[in-house]
C-alpha positions in Angstrom: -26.3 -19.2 -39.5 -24.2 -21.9 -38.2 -25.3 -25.2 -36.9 -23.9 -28.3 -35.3 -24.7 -31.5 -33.5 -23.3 -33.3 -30.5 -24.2 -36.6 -28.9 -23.6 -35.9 -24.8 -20.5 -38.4 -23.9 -20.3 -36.9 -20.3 -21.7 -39.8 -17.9 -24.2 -37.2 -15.9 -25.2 -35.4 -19.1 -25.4 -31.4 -19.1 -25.7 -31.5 -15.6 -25.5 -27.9 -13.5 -21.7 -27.4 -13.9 -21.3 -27.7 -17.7 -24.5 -25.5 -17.8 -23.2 -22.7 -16.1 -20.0 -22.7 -17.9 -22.2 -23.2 -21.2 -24.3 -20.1 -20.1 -22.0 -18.0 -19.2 -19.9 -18.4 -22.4 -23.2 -17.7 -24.6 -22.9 -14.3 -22.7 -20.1 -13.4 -24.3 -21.7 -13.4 -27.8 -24.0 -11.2 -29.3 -25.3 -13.8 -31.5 -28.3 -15.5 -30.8 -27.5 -19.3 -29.4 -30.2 -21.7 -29.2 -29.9 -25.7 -27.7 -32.1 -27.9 -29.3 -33.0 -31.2 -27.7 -36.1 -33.2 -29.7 -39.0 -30.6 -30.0 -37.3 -28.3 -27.0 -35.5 -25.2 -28.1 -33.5 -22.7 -25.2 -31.3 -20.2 -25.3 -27.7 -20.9 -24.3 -27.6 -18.0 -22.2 -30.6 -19.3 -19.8 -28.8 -21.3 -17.6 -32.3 -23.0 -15.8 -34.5 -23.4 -19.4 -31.2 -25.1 -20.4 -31.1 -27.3 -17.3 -34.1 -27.9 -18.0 -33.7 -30.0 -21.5 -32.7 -32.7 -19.2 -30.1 -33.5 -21.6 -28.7 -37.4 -20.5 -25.6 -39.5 -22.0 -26.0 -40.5 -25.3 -28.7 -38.2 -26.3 -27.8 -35.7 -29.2 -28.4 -32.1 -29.2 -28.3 -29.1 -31.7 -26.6 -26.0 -31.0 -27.5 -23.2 -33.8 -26.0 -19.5 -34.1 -27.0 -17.0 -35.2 -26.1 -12.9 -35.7 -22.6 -10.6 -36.1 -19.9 -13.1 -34.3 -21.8 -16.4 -35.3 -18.5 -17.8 -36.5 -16.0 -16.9 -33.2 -19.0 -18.4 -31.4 -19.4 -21.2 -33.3 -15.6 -22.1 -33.0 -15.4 -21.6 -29.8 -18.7 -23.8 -28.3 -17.5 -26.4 -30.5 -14.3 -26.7 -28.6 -16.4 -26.5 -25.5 -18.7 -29.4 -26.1 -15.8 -31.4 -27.3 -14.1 -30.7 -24.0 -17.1 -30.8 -21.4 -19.7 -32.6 -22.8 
C-alpha cells in the first residue's frame, strides 16, 4: 500500500474539472484508489462521491493505493496533484 498527503493549493479546490481528469486517470489502474478527506473516504474513480468531499483551498487530503500497479499509480497521481491541485 502506498499513501500520500496533499494540501489543495488550487484557489477553487477539486472543483469539477480536476475531478474528472482525477477520475478518469484512477481508471486506468487496477489498483484500488481511495480520497480521504476528514472522516470521508471515495474512490478516485467516482467522479460525483469525489465531488462530493467538497474539498476547498488549504484543506489536506489523503490519497491511498492499493493492488498490482500501486506504485505506477502512485507516481503518476503524485505528479497530478502537484500539477492540478
Amino acid at each position: 500500500m502506498k499513501e500520500f498527503k496533499r494540501v489543495i493549493e488550487d484557489a477553487l479546490g477539486i472543483h469539477a474539472r480536476p475531478a474528472g481528469l482525477l477520475a478518469k486517470m484512477a481508471k486506468d489502474y487496477e489498483s484500488k484508489i481511495q480520497i480521504t478527506k476528514g472522516e470521508k473516504t471515495v474512490l478516485a474513480t467516482q467522479l460525483l462521491m469525489l465531488m462530493g468531499l467538497a474539498v476547498k483551498t488549504g484543506e489536506e487530503v489523503t490519497i491511498t493505493i492499493e493492488g498490482p500497479d500501486e506504485e505506477a499509480a502512485y507516481e503518476a497521481l503524485k505528479n497530478f496533484f502537484e500539477e492540478n491541485l
